[in-house]
C-alpha positions as CSV (number, residue, x, y, z in Angstrom):
1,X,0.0,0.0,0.0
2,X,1.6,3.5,-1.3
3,X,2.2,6.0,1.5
4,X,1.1,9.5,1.1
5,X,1.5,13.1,2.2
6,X,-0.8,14.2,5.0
7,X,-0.7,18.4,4.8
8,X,-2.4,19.8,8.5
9,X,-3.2,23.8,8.4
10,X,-5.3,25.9,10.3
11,X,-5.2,28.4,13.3
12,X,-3.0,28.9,16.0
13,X,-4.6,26.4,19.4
14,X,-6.6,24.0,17.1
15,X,-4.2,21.2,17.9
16,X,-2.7,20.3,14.8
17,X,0.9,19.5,16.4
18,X,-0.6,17.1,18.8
19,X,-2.9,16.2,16.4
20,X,0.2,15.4,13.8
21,X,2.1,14.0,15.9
22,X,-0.9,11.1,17.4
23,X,-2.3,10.9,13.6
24,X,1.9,10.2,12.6
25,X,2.3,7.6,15.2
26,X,-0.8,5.4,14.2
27,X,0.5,5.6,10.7
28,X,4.1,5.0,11.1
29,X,4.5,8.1,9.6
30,X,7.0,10.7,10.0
31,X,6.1,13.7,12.0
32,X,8.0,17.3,10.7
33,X,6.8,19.8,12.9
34,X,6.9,23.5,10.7
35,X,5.4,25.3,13.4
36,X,8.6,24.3,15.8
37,X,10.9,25.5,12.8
38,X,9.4,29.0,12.4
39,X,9.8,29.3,16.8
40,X,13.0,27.8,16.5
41,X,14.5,30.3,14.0
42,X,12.6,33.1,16.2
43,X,14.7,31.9,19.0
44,X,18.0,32.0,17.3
45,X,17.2,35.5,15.9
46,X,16.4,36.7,19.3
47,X,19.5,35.1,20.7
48,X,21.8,36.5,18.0
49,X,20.1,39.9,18.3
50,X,18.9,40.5,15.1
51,X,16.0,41.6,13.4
52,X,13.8,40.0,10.6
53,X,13.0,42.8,9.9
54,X,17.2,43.7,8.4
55,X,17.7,42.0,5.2
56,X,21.3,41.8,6.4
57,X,20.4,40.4,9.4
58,X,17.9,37.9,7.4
59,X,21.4,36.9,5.9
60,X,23.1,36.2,8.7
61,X,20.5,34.6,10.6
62,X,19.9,32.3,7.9
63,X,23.6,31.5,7.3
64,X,24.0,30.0,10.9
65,X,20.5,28.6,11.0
66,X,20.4,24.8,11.6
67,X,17.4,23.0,12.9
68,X,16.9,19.4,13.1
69,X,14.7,16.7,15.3
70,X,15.4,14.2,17.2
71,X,13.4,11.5,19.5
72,X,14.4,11.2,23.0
73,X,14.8,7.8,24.1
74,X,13.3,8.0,27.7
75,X,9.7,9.9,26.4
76,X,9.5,8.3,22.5
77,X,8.9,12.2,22.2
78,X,10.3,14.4,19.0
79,X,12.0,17.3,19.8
80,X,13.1,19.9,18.5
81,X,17.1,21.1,18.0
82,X,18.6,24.6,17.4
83,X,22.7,24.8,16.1
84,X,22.6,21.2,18.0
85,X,20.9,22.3,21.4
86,X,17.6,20.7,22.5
87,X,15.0,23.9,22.6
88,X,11.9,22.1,22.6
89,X,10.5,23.9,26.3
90,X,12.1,27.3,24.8
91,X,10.2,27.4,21.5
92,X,7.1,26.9,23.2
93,X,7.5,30.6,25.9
94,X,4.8,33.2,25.5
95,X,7.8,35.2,24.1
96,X,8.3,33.2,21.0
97,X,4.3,33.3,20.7
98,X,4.3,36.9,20.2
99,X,7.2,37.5,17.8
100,X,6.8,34.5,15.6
101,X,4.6,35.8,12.6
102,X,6.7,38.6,12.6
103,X,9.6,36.2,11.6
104,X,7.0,34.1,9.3
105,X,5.8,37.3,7.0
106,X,9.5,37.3,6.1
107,X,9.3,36.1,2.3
108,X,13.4,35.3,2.4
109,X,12.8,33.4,5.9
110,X,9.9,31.4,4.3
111,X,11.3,30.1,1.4
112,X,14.4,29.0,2.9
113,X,12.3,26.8,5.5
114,X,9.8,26.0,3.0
115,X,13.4,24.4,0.8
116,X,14.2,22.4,3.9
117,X,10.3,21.1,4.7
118,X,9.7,20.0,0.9
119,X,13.3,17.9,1.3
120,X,12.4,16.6,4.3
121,X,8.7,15.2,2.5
122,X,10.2,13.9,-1.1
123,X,9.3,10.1,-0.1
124,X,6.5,11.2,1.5
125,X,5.0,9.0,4.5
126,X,4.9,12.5,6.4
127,X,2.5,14.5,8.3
128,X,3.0,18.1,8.6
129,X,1.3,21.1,10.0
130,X,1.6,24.6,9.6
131,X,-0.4,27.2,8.1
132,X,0.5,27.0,4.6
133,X,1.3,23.5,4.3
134,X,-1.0,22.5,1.8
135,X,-1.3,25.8,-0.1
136,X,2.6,26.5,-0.5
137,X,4.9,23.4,1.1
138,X,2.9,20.1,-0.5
139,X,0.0,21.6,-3.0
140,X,-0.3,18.3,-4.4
141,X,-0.1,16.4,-1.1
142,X,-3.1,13.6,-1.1
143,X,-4.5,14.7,2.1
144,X,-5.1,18.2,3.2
145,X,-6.8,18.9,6.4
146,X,-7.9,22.3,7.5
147,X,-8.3,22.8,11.6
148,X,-10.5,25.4,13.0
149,X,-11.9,26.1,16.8
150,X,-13.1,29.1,18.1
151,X,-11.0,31.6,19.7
152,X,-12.1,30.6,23.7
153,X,-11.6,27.0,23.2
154,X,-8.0,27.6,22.0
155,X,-7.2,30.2,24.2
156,X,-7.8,27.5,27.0
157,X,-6.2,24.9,25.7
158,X,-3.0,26.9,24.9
159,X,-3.2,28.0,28.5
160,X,-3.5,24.4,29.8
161,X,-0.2,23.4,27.1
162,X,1.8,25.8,29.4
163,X,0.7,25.0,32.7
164,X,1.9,21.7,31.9
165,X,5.4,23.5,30.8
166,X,4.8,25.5,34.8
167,X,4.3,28.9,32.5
168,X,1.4,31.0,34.2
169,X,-0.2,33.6,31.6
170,X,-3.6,35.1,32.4
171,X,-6.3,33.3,29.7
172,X,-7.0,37.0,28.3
173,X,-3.4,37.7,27.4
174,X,-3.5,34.4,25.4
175,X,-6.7,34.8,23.9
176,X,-5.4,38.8,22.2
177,X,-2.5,36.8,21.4
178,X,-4.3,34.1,19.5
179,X,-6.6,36.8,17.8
180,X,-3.1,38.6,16.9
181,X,-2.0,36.0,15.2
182,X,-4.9,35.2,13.7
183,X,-5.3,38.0,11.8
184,X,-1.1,38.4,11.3
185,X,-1.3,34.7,9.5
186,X,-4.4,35.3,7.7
187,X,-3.7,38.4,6.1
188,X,-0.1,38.8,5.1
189,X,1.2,38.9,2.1
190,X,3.2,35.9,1.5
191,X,1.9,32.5,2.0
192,X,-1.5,34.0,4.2
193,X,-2.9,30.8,6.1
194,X,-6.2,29.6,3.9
195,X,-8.4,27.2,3.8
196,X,-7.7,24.9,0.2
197,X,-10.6,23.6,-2.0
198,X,-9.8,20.6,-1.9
199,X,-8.6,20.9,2.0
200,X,-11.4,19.0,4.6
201,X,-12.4,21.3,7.3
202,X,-12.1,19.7,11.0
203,X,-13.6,21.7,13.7
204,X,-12.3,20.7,17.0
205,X,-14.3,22.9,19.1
206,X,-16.6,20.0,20.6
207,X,-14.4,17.0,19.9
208,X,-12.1,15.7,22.3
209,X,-8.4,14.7,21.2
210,X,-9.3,11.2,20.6
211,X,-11.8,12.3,18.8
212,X,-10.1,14.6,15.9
213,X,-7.0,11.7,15.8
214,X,-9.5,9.4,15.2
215,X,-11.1,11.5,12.6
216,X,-7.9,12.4,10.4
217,X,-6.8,9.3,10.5
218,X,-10.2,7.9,9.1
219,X,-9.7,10.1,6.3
220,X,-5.9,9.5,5.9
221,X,-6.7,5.7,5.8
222,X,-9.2,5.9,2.9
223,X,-6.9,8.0,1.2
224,X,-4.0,5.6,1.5
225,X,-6.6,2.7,0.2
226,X,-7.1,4.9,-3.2
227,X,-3.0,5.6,-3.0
């Protein structure tokens, strides 16, 4: 049975990287987290001091940019690596949250990441999510899922997803950010974050985890009988 390409998009507390990463697992599949890339060069910006906003700074950021993933033995988890170091907890800080679509508008920023996602898909058996996965990364990918949830759900479940890390942030504070970035990915310029014709729509507002796994990988299964 041929494997496919399973493209995940949508907004910002839906799930998908949970989501991926269960849906992956059932599979077999291999998981490339985009969203983790796009923190993870926010990071090393921020750490090198310099701004996206710089085209000479773009340069150099890029030029010493490495990211990679590994699983850690003890958890079975994938994690995510900057120039080598583990960053997995890092990426995930409120601070990254708010300066990360102002790294992703970057068109120079994208398409260098976009390069690395597309070679990390070629023999496909991947999931990925992001927000342009299925309109810019893998167009042709057989399997393009478009989350949604509204805004109070997410907020609440992006508070609970750093409780768990032991970060405190008030549920309002998350909830502007989530509409922030909303409205950042849905409108910029290059690569915006919409929902593809041919992408199925999953609203997770009333379903439970379980539940929108189960769903995907309904869909993924049929698709991968038709493969």
């Amino acid at each position: 049975m041929g494997k496919i390409v399973i493209a995940i998009d949508g907004y910002s507390g839906c799930g998908k990287s949970s989501t991926a990463k269960a849906v992956a697992k059932i599979l077999g599949y291999t998981y490339i987290d985009s969203g983790a890339m796009y923190r993870a060069a926010t990071l090393h910006f921020l750490n090198e001091k310099l701004s996206p906003a710089k085209q000479e700074d773009v340069i150099k950021g890029l030029a010493t940019l490495s990211i990679s993933f590994k699983i850690n033995p003890e958890t079975g988890l994938q994690e995510t690596y900057l120039n080598g170091k583990n960053v997995e907890d890092e990426i995930r800080s409120m601070q990254i949250s708010q300066k990360v679509s102002e790294l992703a508008t970057v068109a120079s920023i994208r398409k260098e990441l976009v390069a690395q996602q597309q070679r990390l898909g070629r023999g496909k058996g991947v999931v990925m999510d992001g927000r342009d996965i299925g309109s810019v990364v893998f167009p042709d990918a057989e399997l393009k899922v478009f989350m949604t949830a509204n805004l109070e759900t997410r907020a609440v479940r992006r508070q609970l997803e750093l409780l768990e890390k032991g970060q405190s942030v008030d549920l309002e504070a998350i909830q502007e950010n989530l509409a922030g970035r909303d409205e950042v990915d849905s409108s910029r310029t290059e690569s915006p974050l919409l929902k593809m014709k041919d992408a199925v729509e999953v609203d997770t507002s009333n379903l439970t985890f379980e539940g929108q796994v189960a769903q995907i990988v309904r869909l993924a299964k049929a698709k991968i009988e038709m493969n």
